[in-house]
N, C-alpha and C positions, 0 to 999 in steps of 0.2 A: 549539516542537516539536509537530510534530502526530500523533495518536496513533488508530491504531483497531486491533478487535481483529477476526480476518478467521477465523471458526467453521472455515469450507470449506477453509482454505489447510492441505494437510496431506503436501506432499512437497517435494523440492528445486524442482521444476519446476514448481510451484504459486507457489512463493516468486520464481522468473527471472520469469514470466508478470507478476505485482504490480511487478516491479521495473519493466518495462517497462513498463507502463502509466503508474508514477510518471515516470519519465523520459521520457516522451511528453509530462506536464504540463511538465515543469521537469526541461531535458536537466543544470541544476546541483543539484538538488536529489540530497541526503546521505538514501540509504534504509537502514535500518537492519530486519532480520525475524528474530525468533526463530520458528522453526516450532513449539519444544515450550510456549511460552506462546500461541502464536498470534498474537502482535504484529505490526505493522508502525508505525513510529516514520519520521517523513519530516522533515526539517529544509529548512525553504524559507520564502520566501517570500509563494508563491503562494496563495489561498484552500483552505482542506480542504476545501470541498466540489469542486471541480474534480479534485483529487484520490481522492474517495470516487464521483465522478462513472467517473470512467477505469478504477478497479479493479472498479467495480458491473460498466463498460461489458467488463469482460476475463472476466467469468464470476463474479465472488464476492460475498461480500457480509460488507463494512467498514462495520462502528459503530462513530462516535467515542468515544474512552473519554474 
């Protein structure tokens, strides 16, 4: 499980925008965002930096917890 916490994500639309960008890494990957912790929890495969890579690239900004 890969785990970062995203300061700036702070509406529904915030939270689509992250998901898409996860899903552009890894159309199977399982995303998982509470917006009132601020989380995002990604279940894949794929490397997290490719993943903190895509959501940096979407407007935010993800550190691995």
């Amino acid at each position: 499980m890969i785990e970062f916490t995203v300061s700036d994500m702070t509406c529904g639309h915030c939270a689509s925008t992250i998901t898409k960008a996860v899903k552009e890494v890894d159309a199977a990957a399982r995303c998982e965002i509470d917006l009132a912790t601020k989380k995002v929890r990604i279940e894949s495969a794929e490397d997290a930096a490719e993943f903190q890579a895509a959501i940096d690239d979407a407007g935010y900004t993800p550190v691995r917890t």
